[in-house]
C-alpha positions as CSV (number, residue, x, y, z in Angstrom):
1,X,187.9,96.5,233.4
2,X,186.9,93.2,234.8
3,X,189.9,91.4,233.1
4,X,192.5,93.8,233.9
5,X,191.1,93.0,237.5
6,X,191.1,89.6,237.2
7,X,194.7,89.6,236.1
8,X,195.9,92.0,238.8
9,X,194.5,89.6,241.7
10,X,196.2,86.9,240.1
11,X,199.6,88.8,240.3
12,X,198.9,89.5,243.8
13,X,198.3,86.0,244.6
14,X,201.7,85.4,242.9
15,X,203.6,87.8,244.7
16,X,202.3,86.1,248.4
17,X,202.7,82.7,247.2
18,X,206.6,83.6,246.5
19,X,206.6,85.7,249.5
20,X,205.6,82.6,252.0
21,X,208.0,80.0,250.0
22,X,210.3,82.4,251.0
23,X,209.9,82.5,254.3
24,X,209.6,79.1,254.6
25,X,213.1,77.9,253.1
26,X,214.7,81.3,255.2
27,X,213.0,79.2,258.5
28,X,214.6,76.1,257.7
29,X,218.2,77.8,258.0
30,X,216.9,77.9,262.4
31,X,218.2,74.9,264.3
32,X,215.5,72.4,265.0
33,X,214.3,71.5,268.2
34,X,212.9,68.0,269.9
35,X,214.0,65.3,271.8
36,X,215.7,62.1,270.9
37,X,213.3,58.9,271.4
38,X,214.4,56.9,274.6
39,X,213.6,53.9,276.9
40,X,213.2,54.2,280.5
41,X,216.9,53.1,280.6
42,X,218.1,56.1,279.0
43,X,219.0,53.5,275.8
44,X,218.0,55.1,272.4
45,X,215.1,54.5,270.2
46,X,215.3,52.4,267.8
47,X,218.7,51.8,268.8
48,X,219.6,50.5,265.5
49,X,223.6,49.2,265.1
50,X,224.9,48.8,261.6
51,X,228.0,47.3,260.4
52,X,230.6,44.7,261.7
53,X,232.9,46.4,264.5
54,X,237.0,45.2,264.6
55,X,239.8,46.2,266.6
56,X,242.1,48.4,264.8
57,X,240.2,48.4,261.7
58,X,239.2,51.4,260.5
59,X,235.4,52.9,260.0
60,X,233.5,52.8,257.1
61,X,230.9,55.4,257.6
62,X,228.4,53.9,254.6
63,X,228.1,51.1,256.7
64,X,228.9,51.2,260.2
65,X,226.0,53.4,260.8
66,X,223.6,54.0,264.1
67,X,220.2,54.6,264.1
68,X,218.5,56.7,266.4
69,X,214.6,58.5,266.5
70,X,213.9,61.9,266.9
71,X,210.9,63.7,268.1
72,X,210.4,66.9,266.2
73,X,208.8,69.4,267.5
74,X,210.4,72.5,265.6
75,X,211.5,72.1,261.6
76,X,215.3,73.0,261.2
77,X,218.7,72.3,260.6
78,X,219.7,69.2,263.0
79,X,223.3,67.7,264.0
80,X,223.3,64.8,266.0
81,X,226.4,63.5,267.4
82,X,227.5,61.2,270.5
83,X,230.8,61.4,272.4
84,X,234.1,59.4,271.3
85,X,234.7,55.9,272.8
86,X,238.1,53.9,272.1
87,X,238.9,56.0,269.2
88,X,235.6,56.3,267.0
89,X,232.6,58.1,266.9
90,X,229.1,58.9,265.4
91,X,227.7,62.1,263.7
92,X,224.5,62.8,261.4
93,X,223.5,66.3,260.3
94,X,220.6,67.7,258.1
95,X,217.3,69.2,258.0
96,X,213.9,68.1,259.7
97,X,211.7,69.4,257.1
98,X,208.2,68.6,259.4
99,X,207.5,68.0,262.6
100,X,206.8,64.4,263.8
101,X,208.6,61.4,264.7
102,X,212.0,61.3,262.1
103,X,214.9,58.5,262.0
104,X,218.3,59.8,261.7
105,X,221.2,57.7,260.8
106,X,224.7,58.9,262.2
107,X,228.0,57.7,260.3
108,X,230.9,56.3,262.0
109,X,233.9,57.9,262.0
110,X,237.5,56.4,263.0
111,X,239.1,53.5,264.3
112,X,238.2,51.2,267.1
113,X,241.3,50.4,269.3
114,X,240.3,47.8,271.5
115,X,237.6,44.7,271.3
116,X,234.8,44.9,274.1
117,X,231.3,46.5,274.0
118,X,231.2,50.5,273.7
119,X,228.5,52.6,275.4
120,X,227.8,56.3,273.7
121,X,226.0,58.9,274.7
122,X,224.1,60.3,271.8
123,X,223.2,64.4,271.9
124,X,220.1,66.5,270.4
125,X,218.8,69.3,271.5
126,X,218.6,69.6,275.4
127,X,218.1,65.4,275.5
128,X,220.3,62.6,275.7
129,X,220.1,58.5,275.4
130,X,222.7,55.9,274.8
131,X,223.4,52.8,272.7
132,X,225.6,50.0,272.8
133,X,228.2,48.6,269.8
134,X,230.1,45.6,270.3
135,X,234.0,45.7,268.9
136,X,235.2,42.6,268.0
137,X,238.8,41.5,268.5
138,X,241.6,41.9,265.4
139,X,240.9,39.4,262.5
140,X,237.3,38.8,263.6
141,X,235.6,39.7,260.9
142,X,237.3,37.8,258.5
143,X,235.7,34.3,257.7
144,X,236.8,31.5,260.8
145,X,238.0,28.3,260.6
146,X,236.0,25.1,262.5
147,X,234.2,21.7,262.7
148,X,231.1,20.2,264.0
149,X,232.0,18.6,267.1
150,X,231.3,14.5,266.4
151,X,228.5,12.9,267.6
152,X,228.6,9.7,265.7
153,X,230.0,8.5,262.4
154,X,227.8,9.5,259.2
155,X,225.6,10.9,258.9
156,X,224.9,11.2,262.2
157,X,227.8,13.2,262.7
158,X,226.9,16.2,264.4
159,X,226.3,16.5,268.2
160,X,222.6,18.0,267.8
161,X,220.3,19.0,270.7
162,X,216.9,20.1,269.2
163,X,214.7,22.2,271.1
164,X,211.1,23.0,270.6
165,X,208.2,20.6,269.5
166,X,207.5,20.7,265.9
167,X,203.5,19.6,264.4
168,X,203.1,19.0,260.9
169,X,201.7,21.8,258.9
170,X,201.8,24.1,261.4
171,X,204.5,26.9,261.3
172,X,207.3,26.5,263.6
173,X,208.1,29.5,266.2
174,X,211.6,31.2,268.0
175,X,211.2,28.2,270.4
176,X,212.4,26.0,267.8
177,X,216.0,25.9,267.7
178,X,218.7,22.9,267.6
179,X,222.3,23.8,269.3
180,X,225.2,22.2,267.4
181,X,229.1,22.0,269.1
182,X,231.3,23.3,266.7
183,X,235.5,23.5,267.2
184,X,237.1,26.9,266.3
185,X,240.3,26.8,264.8
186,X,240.3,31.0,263.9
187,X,237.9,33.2,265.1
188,X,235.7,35.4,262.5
189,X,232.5,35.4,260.5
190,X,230.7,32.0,260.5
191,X,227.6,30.9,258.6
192,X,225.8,27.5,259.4
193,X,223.1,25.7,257.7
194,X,220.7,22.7,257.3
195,X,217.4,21.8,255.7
196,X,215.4,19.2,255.5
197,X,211.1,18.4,255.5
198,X,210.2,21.7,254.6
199,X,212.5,22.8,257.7
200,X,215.6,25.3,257.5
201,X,218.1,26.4,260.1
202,X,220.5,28.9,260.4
203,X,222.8,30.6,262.7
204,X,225.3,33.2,261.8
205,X,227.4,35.4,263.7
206,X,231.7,35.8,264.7
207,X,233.4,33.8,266.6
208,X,235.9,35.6,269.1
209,X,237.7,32.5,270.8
210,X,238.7,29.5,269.6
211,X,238.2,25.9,271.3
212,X,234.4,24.4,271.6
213,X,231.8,26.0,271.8
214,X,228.0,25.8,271.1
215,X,225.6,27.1,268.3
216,X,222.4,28.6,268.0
217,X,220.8,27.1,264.8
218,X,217.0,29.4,264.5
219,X,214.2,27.1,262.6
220,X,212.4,28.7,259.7
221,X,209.7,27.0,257.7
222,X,206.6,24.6,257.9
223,X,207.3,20.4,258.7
224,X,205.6,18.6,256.0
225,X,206.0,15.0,257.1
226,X,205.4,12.7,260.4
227,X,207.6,11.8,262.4
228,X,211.7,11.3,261.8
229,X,213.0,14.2,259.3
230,X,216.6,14.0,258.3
231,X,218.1,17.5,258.5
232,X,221.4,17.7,256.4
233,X,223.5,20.6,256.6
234,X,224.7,22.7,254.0
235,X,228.5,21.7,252.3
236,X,231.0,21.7,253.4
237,X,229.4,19.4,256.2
238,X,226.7,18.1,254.0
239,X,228.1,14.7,255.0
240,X,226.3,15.3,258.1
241,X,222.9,15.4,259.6
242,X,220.5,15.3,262.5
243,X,217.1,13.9,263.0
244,X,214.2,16.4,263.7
245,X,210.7,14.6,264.9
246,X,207.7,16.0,263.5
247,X,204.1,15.0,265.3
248,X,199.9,15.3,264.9
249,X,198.5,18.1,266.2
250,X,195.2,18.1,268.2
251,X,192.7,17.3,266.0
């Protein structure tokens, strides 16, 4: 008698367990609710922009993506869009399985028609917040065409302003930067680099006008050696260098 007991209370427990799975999946067909994560500016949370952005070239929603954070106070189905600005939007749907603090990403979808910096108003729920995306101008995103602005004759050739101070063995900070002239030819994509005593710098970005213009190089690493480093960029100017000063620190 016990057994068939035993095996009849386990059935039951079955049948409830099914029943509440149930019940569960049929809730998460019920829109969500929250609030989209905002600044006191009203601009989005993480406000997260994927993706290079061109004039008249169209989207491609794997990569031009946004980022935004929700709040979630209700599980649910969720779509998330923003308003359409100079011919393209964003849009992210799905299902907030728990509540809590979720990232959604929202695909781009059509074409930019003009260069210039885009502000949309992203929707969830009753809330709103907004987030910026630069367009660049027709071609930009292709790879440019320039020189390092002569300072000298080699190696010296490159007309380097370093900022920051540098100590050996001691990490080096966002303060330590060098600005390089360069001379555009063809706007697009550029990629600058130079290393040298356990230093590297980099800058990378797009060029949208041609003629001079200045550079951004950001340091990375640790200086290893006393006083003048020689800092020798990457080819195709590997001809050319600058001179980074290293000192003690305090004891």
């Amino acid at each position: 008698m016990k057994k068939y007991l035993f095996y009849g209370l386990a059935l039951c427990l079955m049948i409830a367990a099914g029943c509440q799975k149930e019940l569960s999946y049929e809730g998460n067909g019920d829109p969500a609710k929250g609030s989209l994560q905002s600044a006191i500016t009203g601009d989005c949370l993480p406000k997260t922009v994927n993706g290079i952005y061109e004039a008249n070239k169209a989207l491609d929603p794997d990569s031009n993506t946004i980022t935004v954070s929700v709040n979630v106070m209700t599980a649910g189905t969720y779509s998330i869009t923003t308003d359409t600005i100079n011919g393209y939007f964003f849009r992210g749907s799905g299902i907030f399985t728990t509540p809590g603090v979720n990232n959604v990403t929202l695909r781009g979808n059509g074409t930019p028609f003009a260069e210039g910096v885009n502000t949309f108003i992203v929707s969830f729920d009753s809330t709103v917040c907004t987030i910026q995306v630069t367009v660049l101008p027709e071609g930009a995103s292709g790879p440019s065409t320039f020189t390092l602005v002569n300072g000298g004759t080699p190696p010296n050739c490159a007309s380097a302003v370093v900022n920051g101070t540098y100590i050996k063995d001691q990490p080096v900070s966002a303060a330590n930067t060098v600005d390089i002239s360069v001379d555009v030819t063809t706007i697009g994509a550029y990629s600058i680099a130079a290393s040298g005593g356990g230093l590297t710098f980099i800058g990378t970005g797009n060029f949208t006008t041609t003629g001079q213009q200045i550079v951004t190089l950001a340091a990375s690493g640790t200086p290893t050696t006393l006083g003048a480093n020689t800092i020798t960029f990457d080819p195709p100017f590997d001809a050319c260098s600058f001179e980074v000063t290293v000192v003690q620190g305090a004891e």
